[in-house]
N, C-alpha and C positions, 0 to 999 in steps of 0.2 A: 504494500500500500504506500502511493506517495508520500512525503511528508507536507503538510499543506503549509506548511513557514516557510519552506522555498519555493522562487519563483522559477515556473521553464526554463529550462535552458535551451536556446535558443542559437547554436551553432554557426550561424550565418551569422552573427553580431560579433563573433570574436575576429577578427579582423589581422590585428600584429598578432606573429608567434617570432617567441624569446627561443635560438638555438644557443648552446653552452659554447659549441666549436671547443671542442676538445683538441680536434686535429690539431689547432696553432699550437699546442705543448705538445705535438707527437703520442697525445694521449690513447690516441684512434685511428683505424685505418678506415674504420667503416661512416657514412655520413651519417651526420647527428641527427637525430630526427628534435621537434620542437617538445622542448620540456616545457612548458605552459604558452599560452593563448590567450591573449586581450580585448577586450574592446576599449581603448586608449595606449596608443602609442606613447606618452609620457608613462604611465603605469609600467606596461612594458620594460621601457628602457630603465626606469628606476629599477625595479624587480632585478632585470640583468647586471647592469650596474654593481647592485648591494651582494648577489650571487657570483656570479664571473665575471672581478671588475677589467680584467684586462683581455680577454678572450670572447666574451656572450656579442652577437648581432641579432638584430632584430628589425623581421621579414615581414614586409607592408603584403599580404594574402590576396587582397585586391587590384595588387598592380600587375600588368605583364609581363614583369620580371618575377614579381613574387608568388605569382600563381603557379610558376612552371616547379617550383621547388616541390 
């Protein structure tokens, strides 16, 4: 049963996804898939920032660059 104190989620609203990019430390050979998803690109970039402040970028979903990711 749902819980009724949250609201839908609604997938199409998350817009930025935050990647760690490991790769730049040779952490990984394989591509980083997006460790959380925004709807606000400042949120986002904070998030990455405070997480992986010298490695994380973050991929605008709706552009067509960032769609093909």
């Amino acid at each position: 049963m749902p819980n009724p104190r949250l609201a839908p989620v609604e997938p199409s609203a998350y817009r930025w996804a935050v990647h760690c990019c490991s790769y730049k430390l040779d952490l990984s050979h394989k591509p980083d898939r997006a460790v959380a998803l925004f709807e606000n690109e400042s949120a986002a970039k904070h998030f990455g920032g405070l997480m992986w402040p010298s490695t994380f970028e973050v991929v605008d979903l709706q552009s067509p660059v960032g769609a093909g990711r």
